[in-house]
N, CA and C atoms of all chains as a GROMACS GRO file, in nm:
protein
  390
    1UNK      N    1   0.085  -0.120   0.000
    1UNK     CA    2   0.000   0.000   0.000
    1UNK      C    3   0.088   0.124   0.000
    2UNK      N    4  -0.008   0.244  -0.086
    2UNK     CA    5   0.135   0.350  -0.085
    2UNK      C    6   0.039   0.470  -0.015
    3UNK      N    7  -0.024   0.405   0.087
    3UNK     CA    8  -0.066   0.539   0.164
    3UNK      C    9   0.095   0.613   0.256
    4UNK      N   10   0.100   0.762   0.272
    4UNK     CA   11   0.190   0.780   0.326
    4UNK      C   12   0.190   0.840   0.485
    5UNK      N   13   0.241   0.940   0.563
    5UNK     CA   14   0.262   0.974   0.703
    5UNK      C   15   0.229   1.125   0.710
    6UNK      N   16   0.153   1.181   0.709
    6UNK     CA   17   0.198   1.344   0.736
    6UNK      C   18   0.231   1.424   0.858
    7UNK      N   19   0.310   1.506   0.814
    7UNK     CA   20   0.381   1.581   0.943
    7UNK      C   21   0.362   1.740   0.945
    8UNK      N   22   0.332   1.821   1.009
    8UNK     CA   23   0.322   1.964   1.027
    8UNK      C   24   0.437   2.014   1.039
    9UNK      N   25   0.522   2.076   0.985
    9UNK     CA   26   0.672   2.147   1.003
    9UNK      C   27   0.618   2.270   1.066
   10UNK      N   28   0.650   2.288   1.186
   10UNK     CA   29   0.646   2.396   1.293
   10UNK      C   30   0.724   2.430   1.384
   11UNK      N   31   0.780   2.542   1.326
   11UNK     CA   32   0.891   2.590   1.436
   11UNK      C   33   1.046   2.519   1.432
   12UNK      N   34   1.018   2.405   1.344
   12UNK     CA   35   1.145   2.399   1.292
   12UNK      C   36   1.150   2.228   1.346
   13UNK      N   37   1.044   2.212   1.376
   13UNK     CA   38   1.024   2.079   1.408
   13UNK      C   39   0.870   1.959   1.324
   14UNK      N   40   0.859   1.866   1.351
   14UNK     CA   41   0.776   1.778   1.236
   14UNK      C   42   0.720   1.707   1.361
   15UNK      N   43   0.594   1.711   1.326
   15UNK     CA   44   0.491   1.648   1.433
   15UNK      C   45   0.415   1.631   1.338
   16UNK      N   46   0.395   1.404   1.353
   16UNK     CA   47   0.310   1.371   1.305
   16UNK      C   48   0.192   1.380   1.328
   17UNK      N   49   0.111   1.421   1.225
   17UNK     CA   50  -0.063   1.417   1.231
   17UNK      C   51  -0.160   1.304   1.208
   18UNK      N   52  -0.116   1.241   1.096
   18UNK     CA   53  -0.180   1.134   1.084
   18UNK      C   54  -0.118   1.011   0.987
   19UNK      N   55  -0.151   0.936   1.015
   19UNK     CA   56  -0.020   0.801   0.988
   19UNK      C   57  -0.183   0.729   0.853
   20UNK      N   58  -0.075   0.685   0.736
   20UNK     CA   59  -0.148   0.625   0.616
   20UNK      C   60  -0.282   0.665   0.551
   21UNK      N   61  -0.222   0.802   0.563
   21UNK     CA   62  -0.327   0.862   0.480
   21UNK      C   63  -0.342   0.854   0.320
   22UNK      N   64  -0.463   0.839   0.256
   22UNK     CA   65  -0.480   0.775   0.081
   22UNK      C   66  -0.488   0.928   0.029
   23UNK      N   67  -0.589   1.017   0.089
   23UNK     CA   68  -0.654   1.095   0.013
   23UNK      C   69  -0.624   1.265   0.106
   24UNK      N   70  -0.573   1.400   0.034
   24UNK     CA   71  -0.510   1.484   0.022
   24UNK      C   72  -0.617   1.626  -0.061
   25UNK      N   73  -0.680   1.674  -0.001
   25UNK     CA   74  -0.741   1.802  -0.099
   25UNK      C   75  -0.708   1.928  -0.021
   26UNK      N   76  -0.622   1.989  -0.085
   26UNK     CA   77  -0.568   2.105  -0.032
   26UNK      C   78  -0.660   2.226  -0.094
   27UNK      N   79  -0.706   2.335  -0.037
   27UNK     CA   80  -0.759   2.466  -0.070
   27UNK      C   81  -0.663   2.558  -0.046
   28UNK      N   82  -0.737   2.705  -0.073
   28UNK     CA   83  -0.679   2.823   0.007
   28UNK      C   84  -0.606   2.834   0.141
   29UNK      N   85  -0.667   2.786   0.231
   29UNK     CA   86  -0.615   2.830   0.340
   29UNK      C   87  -0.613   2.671   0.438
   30UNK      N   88  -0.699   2.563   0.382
   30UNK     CA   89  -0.637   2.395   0.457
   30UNK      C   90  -0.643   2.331   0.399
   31UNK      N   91  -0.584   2.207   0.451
   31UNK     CA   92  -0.569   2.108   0.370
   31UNK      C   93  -0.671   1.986   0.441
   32UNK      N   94  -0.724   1.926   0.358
   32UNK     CA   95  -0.776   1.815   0.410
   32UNK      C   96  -0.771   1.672   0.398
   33UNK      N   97  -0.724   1.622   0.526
   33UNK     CA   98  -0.649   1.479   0.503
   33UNK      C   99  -0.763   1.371   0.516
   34UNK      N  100  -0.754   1.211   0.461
   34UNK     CA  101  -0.831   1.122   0.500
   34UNK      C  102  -0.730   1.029   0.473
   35UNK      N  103  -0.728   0.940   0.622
   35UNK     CA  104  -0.709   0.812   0.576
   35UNK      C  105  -0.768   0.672   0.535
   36UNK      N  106  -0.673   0.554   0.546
   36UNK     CA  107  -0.707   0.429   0.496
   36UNK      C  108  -0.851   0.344   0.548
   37UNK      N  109  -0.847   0.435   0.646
   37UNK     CA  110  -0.954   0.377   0.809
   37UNK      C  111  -1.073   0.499   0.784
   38UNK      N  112  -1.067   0.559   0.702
   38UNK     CA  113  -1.169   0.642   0.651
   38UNK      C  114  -1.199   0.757   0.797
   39UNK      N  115  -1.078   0.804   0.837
   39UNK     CA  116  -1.065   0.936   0.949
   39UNK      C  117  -1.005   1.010   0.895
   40UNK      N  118  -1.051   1.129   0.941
   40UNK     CA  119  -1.065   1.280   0.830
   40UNK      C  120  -1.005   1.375   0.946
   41UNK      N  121  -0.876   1.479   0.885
   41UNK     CA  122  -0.879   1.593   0.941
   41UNK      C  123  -0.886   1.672   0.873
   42UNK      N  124  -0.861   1.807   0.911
   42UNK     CA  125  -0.862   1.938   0.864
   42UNK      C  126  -0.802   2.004   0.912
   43UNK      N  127  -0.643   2.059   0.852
   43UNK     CA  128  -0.552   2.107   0.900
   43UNK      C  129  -0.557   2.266   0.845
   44UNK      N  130  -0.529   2.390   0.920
   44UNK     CA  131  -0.483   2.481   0.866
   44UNK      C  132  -0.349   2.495   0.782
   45UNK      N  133  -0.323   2.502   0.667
   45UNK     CA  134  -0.189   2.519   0.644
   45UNK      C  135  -0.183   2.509   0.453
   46UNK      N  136  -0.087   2.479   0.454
   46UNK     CA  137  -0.041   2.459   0.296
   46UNK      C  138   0.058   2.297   0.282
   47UNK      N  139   0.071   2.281   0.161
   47UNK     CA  140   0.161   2.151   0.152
   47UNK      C  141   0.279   2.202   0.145
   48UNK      N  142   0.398   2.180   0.198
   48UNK     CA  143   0.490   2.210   0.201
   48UNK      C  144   0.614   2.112   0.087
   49UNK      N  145   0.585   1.973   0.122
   49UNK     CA  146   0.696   1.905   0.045
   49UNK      C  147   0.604   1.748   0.009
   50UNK      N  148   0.615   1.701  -0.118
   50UNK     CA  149   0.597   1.532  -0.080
   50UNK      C  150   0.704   1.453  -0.136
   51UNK      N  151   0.719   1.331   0.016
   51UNK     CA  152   0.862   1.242  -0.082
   51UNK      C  153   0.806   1.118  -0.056
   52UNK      N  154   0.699   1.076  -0.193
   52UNK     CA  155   0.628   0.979  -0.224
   52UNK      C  156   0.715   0.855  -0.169
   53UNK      N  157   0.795   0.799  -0.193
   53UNK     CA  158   0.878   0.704  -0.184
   53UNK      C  159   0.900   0.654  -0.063
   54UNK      N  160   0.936   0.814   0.055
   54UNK     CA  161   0.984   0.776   0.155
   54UNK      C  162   0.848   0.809   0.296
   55UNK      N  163   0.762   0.797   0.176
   55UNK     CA  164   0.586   0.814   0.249
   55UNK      C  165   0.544   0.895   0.314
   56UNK      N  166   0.646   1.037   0.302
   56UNK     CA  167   0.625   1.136   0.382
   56UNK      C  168   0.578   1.257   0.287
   57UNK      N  169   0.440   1.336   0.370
   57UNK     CA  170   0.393   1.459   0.348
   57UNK      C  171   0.406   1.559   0.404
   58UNK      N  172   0.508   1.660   0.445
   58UNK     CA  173   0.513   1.765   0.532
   58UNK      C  174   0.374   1.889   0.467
   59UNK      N  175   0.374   1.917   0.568
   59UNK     CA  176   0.241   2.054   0.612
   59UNK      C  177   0.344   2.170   0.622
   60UNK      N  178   0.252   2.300   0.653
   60UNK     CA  179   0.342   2.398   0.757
   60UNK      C  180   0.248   2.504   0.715
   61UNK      N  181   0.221   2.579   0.868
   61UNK     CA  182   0.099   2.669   0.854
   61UNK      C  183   0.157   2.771   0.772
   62UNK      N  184   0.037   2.830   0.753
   62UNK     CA  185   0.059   2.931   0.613
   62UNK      C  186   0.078   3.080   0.735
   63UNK      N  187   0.118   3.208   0.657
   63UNK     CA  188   0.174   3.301   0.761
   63UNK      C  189  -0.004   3.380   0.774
   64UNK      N  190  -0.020   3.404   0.922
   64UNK     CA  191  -0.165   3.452   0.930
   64UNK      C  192  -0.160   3.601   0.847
   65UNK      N  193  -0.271   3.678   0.817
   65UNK     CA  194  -0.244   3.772   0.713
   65UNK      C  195  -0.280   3.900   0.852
   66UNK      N  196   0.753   0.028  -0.473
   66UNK     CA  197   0.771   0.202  -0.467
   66UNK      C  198   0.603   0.258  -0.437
   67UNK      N  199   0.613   0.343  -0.413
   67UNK     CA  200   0.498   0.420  -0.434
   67UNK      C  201   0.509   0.550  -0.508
   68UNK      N  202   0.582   0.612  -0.582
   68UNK     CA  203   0.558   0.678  -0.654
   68UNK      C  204   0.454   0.711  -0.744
   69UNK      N  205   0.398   0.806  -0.799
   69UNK     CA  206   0.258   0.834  -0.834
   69UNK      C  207   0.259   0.932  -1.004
   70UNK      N  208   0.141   0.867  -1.057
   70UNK     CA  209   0.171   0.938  -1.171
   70UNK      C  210   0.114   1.086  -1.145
   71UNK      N  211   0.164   1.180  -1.223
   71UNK     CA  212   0.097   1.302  -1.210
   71UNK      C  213   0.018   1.349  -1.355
   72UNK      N  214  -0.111   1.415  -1.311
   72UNK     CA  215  -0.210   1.454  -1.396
   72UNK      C  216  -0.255   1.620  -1.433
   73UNK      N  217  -0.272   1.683  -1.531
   73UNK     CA  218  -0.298   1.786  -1.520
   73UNK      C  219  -0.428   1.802  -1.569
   74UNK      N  220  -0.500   1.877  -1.478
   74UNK     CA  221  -0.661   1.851  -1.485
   74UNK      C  222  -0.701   1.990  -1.571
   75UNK      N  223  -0.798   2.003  -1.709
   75UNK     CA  224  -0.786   2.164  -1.771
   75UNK      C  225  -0.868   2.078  -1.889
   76UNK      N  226  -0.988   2.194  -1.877
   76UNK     CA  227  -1.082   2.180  -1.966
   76UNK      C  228  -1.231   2.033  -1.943
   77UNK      N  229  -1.240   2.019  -1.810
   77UNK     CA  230  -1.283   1.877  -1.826
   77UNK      C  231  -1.196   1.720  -1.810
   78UNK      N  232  -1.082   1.761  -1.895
   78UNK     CA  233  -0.972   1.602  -1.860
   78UNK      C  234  -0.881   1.654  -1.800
   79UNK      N  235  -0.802   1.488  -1.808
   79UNK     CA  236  -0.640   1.487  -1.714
   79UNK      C  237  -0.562   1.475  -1.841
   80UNK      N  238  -0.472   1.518  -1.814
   80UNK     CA  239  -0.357   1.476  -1.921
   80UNK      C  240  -0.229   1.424  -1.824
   81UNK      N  241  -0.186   1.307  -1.845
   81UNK     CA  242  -0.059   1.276  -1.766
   81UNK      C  243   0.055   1.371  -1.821
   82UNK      N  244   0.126   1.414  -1.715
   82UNK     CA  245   0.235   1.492  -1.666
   82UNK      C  246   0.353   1.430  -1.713
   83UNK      N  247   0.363   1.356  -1.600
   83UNK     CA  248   0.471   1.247  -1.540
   83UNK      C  249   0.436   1.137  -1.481
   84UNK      N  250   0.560   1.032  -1.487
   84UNK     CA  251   0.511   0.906  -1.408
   84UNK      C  252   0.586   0.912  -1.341
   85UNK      N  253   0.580   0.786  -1.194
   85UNK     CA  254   0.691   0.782  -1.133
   85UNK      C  255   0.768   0.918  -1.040
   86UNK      N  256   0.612   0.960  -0.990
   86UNK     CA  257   0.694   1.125  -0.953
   86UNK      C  258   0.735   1.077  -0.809
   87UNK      N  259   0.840   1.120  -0.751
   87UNK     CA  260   0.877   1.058  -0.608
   87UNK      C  261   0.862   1.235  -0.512
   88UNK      N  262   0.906   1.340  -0.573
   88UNK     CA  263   0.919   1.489  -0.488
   88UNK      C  264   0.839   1.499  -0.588
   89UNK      N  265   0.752   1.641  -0.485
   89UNK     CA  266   0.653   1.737  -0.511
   89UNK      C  267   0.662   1.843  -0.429
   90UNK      N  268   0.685   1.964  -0.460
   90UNK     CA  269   0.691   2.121  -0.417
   90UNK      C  270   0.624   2.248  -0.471
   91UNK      N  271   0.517   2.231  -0.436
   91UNK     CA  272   0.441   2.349  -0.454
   91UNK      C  273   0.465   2.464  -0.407
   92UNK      N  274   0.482   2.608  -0.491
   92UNK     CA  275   0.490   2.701  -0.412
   92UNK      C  276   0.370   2.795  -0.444
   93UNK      N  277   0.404   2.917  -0.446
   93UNK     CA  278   0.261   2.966  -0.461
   93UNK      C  279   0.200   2.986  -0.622
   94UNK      N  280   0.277   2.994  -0.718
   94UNK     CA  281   0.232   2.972  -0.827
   94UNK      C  282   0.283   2.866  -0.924
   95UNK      N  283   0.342   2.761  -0.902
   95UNK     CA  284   0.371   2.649  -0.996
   95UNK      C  285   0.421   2.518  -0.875
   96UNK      N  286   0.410   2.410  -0.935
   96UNK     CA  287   0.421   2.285  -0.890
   96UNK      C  288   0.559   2.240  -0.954
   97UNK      N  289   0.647   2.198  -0.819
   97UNK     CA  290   0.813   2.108  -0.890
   97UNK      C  291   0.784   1.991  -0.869
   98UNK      N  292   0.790   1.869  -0.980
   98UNK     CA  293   0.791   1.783  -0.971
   98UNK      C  294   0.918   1.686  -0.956
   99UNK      N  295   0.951   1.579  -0.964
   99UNK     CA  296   1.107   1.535  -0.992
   99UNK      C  297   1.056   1.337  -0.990
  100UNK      N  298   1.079   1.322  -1.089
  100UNK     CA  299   1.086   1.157  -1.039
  100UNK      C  300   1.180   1.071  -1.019
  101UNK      N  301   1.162   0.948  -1.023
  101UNK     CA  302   1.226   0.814  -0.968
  101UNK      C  303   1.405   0.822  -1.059
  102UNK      N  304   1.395   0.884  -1.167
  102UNK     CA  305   1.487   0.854  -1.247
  102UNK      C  306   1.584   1.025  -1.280
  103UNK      N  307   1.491   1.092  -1.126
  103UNK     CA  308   1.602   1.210  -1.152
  103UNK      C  309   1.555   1.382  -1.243
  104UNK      N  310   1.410   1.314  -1.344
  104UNK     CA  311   1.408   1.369  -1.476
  104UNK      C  312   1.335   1.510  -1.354
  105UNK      N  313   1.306   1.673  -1.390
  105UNK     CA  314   1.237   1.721  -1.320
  105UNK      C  315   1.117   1.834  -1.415
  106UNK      N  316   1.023   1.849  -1.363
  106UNK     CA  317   0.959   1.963  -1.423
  106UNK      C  318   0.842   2.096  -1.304
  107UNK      N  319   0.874   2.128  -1.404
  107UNK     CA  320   0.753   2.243  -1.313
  107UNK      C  321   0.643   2.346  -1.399
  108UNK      N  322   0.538   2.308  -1.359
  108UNK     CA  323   0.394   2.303  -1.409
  108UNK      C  324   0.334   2.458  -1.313
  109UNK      N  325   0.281   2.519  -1.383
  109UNK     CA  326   0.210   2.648  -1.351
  109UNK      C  327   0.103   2.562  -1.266
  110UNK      N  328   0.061   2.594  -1.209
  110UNK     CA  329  -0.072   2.529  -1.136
  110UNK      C  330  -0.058   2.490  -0.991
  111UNK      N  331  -0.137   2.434  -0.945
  111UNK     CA  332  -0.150   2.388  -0.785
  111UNK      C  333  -0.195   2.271  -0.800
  112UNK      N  334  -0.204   2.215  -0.671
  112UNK     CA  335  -0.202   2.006  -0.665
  112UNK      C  336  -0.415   2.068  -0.597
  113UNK      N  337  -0.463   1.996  -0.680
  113UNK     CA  338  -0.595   2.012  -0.720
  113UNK      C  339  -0.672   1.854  -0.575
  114UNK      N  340  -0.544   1.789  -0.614
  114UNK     CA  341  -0.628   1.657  -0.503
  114UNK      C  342  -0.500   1.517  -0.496
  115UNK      N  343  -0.441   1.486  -0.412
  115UNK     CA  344  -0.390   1.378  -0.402
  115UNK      C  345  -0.496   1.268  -0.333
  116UNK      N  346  -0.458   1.133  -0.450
  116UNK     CA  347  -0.495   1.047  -0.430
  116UNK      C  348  -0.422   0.916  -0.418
  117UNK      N  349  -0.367   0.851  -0.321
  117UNK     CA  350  -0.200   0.774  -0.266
  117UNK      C  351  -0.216   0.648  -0.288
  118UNK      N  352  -0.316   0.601  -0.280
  118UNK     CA  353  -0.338   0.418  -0.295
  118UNK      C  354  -0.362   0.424  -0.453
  119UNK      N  355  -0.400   0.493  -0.556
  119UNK     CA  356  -0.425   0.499  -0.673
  119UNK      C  357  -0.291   0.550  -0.741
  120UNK      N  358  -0.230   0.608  -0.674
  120UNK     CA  359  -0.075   0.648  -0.741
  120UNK      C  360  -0.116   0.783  -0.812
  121UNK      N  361  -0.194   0.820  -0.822
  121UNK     CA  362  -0.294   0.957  -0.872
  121UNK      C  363  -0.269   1.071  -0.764
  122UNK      N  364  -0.196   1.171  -0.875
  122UNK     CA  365  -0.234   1.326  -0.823
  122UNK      C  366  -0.221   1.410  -0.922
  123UNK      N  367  -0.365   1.489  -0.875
  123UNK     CA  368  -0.421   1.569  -1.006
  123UNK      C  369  -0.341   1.719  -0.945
  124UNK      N  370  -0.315   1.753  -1.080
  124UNK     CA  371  -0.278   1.934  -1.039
  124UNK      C  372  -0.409   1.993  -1.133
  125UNK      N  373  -0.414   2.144  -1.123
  125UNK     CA  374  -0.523   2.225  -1.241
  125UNK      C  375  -0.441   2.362  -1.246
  126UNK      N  376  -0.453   2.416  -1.310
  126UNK     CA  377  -0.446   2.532  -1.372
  126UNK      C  378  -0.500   2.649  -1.244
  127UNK      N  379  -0.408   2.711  -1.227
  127UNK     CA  380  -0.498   2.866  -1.148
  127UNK      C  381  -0.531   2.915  -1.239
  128UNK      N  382  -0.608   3.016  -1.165
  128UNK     CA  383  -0.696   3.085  -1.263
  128UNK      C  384  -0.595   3.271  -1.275
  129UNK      N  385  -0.538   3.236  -1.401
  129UNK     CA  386  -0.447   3.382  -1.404
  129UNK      C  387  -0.561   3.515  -1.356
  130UNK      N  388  -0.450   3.599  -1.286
  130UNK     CA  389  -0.524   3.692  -1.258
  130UNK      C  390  -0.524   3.845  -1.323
   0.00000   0.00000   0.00000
């Protein structure tokens, strides 16, 4: 399975959010995660990086306006 | 692997991108892609929807302003 891990980059550090997530719809201002187990968040932020391979999705909040 | 093909969504269809994309970096107006074999590109647009167990992620077109 190539669900992957996502992490919030904050402050200069990576805190996982949610482990084997399939599905990814990013907007304006969040992103919205679901995983394999069909549990849903809703993160404030933007996508920052993906390294498909190594199953990782970093986040990182966007700057408040 | 899990690497994923990439799609560009415009007009109604997808048109494949790339295959095999392993990095993805979105910034605020174009998408860097790079795959398995090194090759890289970068696409005007934003990531429209990742989909991880399907190997599917769609980008679309912003809407120029």
């Amino acid at each position: 399975m190539c669900e992957a891990n996502v992490y919030l980059y904050e402050n200069g550090k990576e805190e996982l959010i949610m482990e084997d997530v399939d599905k990814i719809i990013p907007n304006e201002t969040e992103v919205f995660l679901q995983n394999i187990f069909g549990q849903q968040k809703t993160i404030v932020g933007r996508i920052k990086e993906l390294l498909l391979v190594d199953h990782r999705i970093i986040l990182e909040r966007t700057a408040s306006k």
